[in-house]
LOSE-987730 format. One line per field, with one value per residue (C-alpha): residue number from 0; x, y, z negated; residue in three letters. Coordinates in steps of 0.25 Angstrom, whole numbers. Each point is the difference from the previous one (the first is absolute). Layout:
BEGIN
seq: [NUM:...]
X: [X:...]
Y: [Y:...]
Z: [Z:...]
type: [ala:...]
***
This chain:
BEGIN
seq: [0:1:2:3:4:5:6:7:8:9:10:11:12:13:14:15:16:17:18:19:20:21:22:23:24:25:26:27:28:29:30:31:32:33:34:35:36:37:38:39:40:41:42:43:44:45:46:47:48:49:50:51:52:53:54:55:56:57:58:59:60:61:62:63:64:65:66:67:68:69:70:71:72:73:74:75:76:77:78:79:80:81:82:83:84:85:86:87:88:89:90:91:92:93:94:95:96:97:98:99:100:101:102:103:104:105:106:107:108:109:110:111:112:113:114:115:116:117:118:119:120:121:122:123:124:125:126:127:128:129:130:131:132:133:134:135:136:137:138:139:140:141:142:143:144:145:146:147:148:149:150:151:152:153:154:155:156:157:158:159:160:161:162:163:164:165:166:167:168:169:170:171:172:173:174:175:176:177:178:179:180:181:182:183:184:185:186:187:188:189:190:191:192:193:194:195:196:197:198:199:200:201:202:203:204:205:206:207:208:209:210:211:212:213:214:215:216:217:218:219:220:221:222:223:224:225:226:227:228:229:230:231:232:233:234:235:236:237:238:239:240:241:242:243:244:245:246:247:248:249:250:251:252:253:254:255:256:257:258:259:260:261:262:263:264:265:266:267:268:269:270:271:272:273:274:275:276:277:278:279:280:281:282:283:284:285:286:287:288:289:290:291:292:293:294:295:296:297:298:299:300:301:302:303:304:305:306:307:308:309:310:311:312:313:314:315:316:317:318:319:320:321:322:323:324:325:326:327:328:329:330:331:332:333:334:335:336:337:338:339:340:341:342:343:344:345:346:347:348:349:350:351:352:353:354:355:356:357:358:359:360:361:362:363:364:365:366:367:368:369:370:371:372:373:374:375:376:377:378:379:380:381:382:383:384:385:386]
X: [-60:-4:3:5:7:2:8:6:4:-3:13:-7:11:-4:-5:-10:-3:-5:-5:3:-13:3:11:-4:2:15:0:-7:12:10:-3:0:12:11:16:3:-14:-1:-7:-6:-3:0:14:4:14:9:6:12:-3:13:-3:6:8:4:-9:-6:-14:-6:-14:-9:-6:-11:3:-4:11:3:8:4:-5:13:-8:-13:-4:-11:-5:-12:-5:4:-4:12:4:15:7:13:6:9:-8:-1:-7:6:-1:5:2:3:12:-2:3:1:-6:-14:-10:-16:-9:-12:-13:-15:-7:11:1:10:5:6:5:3:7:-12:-12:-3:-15:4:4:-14:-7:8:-4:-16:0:6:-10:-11:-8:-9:15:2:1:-12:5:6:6:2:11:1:4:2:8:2:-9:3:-8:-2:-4:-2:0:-1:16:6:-2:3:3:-7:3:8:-6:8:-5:8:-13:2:-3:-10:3:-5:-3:3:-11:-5:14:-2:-14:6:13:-12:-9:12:5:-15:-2:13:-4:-15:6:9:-11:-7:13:2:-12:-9:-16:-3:9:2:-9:6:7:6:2:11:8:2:-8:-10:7:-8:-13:4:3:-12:-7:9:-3:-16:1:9:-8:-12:5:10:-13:13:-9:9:-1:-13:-6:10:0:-8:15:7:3:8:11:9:15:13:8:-1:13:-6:2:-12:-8:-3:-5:-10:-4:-3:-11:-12:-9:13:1:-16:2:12:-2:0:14:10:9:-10:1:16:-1:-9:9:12:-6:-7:14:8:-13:0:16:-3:-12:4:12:1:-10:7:15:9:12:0:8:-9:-14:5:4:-13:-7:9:-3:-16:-4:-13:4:-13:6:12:7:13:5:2:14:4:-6:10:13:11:2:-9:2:-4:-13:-4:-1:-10:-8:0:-3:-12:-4:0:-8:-11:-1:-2:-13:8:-1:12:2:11:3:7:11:-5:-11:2:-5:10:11:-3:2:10:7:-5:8:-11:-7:-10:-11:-13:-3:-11:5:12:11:14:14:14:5:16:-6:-10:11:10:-11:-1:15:-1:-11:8:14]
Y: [-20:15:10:14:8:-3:10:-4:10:1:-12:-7:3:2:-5:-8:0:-13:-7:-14:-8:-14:-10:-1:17:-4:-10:10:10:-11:1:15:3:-1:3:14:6:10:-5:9:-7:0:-6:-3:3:-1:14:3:13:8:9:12:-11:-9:-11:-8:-4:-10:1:-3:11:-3:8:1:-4:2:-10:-5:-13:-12:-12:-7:-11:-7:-11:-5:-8:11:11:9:9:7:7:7:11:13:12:11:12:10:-8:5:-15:-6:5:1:-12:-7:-14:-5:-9:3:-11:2:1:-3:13:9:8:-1:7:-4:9:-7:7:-7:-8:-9:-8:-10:8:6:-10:-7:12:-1:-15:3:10:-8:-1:-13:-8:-8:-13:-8:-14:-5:-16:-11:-9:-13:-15:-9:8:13:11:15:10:10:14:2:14:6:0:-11:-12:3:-13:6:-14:-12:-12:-11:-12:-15:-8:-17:-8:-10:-14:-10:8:12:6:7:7:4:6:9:5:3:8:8:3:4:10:7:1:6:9:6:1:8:8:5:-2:12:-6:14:3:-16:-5:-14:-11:-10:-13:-9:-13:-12:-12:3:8:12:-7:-3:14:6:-11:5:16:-4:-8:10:13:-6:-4:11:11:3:13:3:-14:-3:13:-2:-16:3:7:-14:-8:-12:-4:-10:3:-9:6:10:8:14:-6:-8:13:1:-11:1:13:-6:-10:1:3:11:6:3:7:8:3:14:3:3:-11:-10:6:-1:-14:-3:6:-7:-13:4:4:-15:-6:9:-3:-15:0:12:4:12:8:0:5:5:10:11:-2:-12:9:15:-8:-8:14:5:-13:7:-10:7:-1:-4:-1:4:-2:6:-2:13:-5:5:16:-2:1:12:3:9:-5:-15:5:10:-12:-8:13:1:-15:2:13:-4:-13:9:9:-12:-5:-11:-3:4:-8:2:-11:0:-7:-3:-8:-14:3:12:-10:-6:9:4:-15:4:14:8:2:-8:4:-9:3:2:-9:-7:7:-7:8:0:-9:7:14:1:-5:9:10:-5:3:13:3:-8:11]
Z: [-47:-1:9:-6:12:13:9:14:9:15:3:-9:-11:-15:-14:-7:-15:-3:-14:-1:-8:0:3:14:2:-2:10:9:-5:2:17:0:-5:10:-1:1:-4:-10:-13:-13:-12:-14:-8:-14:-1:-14:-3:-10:-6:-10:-10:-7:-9:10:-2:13:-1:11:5:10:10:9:13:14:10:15:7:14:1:2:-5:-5:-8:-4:-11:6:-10:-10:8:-2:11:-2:8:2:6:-2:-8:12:-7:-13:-13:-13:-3:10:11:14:7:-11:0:-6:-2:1:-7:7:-9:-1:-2:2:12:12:12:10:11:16:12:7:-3:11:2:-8:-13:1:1:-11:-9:3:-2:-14:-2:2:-12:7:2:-13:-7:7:-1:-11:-1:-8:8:-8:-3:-10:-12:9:5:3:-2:13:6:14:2:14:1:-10:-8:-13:-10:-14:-8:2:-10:0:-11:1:4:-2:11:0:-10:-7:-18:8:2:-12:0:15:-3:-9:7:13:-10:-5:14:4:-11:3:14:-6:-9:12:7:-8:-4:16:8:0:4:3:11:6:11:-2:-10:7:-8:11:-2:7:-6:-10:-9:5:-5:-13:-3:6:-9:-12:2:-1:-11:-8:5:-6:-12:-2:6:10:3:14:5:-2:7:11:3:13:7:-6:13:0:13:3:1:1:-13:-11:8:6:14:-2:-3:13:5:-13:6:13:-5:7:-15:-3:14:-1:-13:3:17:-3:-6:7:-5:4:15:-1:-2:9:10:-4:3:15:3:-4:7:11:2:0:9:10:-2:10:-8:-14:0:-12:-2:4:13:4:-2:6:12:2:0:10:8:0:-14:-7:-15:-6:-15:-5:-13:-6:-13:-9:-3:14:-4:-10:9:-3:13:6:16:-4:-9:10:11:-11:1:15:1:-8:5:13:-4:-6:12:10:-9:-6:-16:-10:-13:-9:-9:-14:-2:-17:7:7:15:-2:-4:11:11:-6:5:14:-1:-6:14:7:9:8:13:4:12:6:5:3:-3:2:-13:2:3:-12:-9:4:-3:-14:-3:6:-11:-12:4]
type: [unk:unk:unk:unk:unk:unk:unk:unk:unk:unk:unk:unk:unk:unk:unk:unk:unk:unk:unk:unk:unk:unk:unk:unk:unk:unk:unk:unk:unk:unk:unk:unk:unk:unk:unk:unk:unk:unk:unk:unk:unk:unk:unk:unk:unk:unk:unk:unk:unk:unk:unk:unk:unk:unk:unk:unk:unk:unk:unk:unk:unk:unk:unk:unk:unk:unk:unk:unk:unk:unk:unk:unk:unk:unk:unk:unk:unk:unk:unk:unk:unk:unk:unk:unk:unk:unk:unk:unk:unk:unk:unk:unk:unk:unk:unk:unk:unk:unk:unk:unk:unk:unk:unk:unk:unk:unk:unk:unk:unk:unk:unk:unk:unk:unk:unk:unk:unk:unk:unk:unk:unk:unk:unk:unk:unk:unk:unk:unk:unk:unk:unk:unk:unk:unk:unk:unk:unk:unk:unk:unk:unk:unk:unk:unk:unk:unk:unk:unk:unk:unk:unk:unk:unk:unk:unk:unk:unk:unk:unk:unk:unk:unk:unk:unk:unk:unk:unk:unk:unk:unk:unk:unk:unk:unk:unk:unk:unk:unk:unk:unk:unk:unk:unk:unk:unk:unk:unk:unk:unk:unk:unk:unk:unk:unk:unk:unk:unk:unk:unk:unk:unk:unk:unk:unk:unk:unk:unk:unk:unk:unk:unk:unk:unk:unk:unk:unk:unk:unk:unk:unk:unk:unk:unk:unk:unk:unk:unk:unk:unk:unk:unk:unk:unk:unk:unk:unk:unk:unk:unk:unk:unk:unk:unk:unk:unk:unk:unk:unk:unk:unk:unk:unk:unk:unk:unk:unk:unk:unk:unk:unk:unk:unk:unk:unk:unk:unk:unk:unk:unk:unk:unk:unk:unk:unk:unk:unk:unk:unk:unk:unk:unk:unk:unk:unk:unk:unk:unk:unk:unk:unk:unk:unk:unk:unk:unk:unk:unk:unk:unk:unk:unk:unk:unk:unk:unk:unk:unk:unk:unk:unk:unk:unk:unk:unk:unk:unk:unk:unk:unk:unk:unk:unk:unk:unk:unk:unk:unk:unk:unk:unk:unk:unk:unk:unk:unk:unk:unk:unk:unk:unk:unk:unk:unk:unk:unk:unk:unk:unk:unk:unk:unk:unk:unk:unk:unk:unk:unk:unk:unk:unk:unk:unk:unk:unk:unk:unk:unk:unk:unk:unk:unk:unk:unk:unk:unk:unk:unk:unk:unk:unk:unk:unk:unk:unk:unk:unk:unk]
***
């Protein structure tokens, strides 16, 4: 994402121009914009045009639109962002209050105007313009006859290709068929390797599957490099790195990434950390269960109790909230975190330790030590936030 403009007034009210880059920026875009801000951007709208004889002609203008945001959508996998609202400034096209939908896209330039931009917005907007946050991890989930092809980016898993080859199982004059149904679904799997991981931006290739089905592959990508002179795989074999998962389902990805030979490969990106997290909390909940506590009632009144929040983690589906009451109390929550020296991670929902927090109410924090609470009172507490 590129920053153009940015211009917030003393109450922190204002606009930022931005310019989506990648599929991620709209994912980035996707947690920004919220119901009721005001949003700029470019349209393609179908006019009907008359002339002097009466004839109608039907074309499409490319325009630049202003509405008031209702509602936003977004195709993860296809990295579509729309969204729609009532046309709020003079158009000769398009009549005030009239409705419209924005197709958000790469390279072109938006604004989008909010009453207020809380911490959390901007620290959403520098995140997404960070030029060293990209695509470090990229993943072949696998097993016998199906693999899918991954990015790990610093906010989502984004499934690039789905390779699904009818592989017989093991019997007696079947082997010579089997062979040959395993080398057609290992060279799709190569060839979507090739197609949609860049060397020079990945730190890591992760090869997981449970049993061996991991090995042959790595097996197969040397022996076809170096017959083929697969240039990319041969200069890059050294960032290949084999782990051990249950299934070739994205809910496995992370326990692939958790393997000690990954987790030393990737300890540095954020993603890696969030996992990490995710799994001291459930031990943490099973060993000492008066320093872990989720939803948002349970963990605001275990620091009222005088708990020291050593880590905690909110899912960016909550920032995400129309009313303004409920997002302002996430903000508070980690704010106030912050200011006690305590450690803020905001999880994505398109990755699997977001997902799950997001089972836990999307808030869960570690204490540094363990505090009891009032279970009728903290929950009560909870409702209060969720009306």
């Amino acid at each position: 994402m590129k920053l153009i403009r940015k211009y917030l007034e003393k109450d922190s009210s204002g606009s930022i121009t931005l310019c989506p880059e990648e599929t991620e920026d709209m994912w980035h875009t996707y947690n920004l914009i919220q119901h009721l801000d005001i949003l700029r951007a470019t349209a393609i709208r179908k006019v009907v045009s008359e002339s002097s004889t009466g004839t109608t002609d039907k074309t499409s203008v490319r325009m630049q639109l202003t509405i008031q945001v209702e509602s936003v959508d977004f195709d993860t996998q296809g990295g579509v962002l729309s969204v729609k609202g009532r046309n709020v400034e003079e158009n000769k096209f398009v009549k005030m209050g009239q409705y419209h939908t924005l197709d958000l896209e790469l390279n072109r330039n938006f604004t989008l105007t909010k009453p207020f931009w809380d911490s959390i917005a901007l620290q959403q907007v520098m995140d997404a313009c960070d030029p060293s946050k990209r695509a470090d991890i990229a993943a072949v989930v696998l097993q016998e006859g199906l693999a899918q092809v991954c990015l790990v980016t610093q906010s989502m898993t984004i499934v690039r290709a789905r390779i699904e080859v009818a592989v017989p199982r093991k019997r007696k004059g079947m082997q010579g068929v089997r062979d040959k149904a395993t080398d057609k679904f290992f060279e799709q799997v190569v060839q979507a390797i090739l197609k949609y991981v860049d060397f020079e931006v990945v730190k890591v290739l992760v090869l997981a599957s449970p049993g061996f089905v991991k090995d042959q592959l790595s097996t197969y990508i040397q022996t076809t490099s170096l017959r083929l002179h697969l240039t990319p795989l041969l200069h890059n074999k050294s960032k290949i790195v084999l782990a051990h998962c249950s299934s070739a389902h994205l809910a496995s990805l992370s326990e692939a990434l958790l393997d000690p030979s990954v987790a030393a490969r990737v300890q540095d990106t954020r993603y890696s950390r969030e996992t990490k997290e995710v799994r001291r909390f459930w031990k943490m909940l099973d060993e000492d269960p008066g320093r872990a506590w989720y939803g948002f009632g349970h963990v605001k009144k275990a620091i009222e109790a005088g708990g020291q929040v050593e880590v905690l983690m909110v899912t960016d589906a909550l920032f995400r909230s129309a009313d303004i009451p409920t997002r302002r109390s996430y903000v508070e929550l980690v704010e106030g975190v912050k200011c006690r020296g305590g450690d803020c991670l905001i999880l994505s929902t398109a990755h699997g330790s977001g997902e799950q927090l997001g089972q836990l109410g999307g808030v869960a924090a570690i204490l540094a030590f363990s505090v009891e609470i009032d279970e009728d009172e903290s929950e009560r507490g909870e409702s209060d936030v969720d009306n």
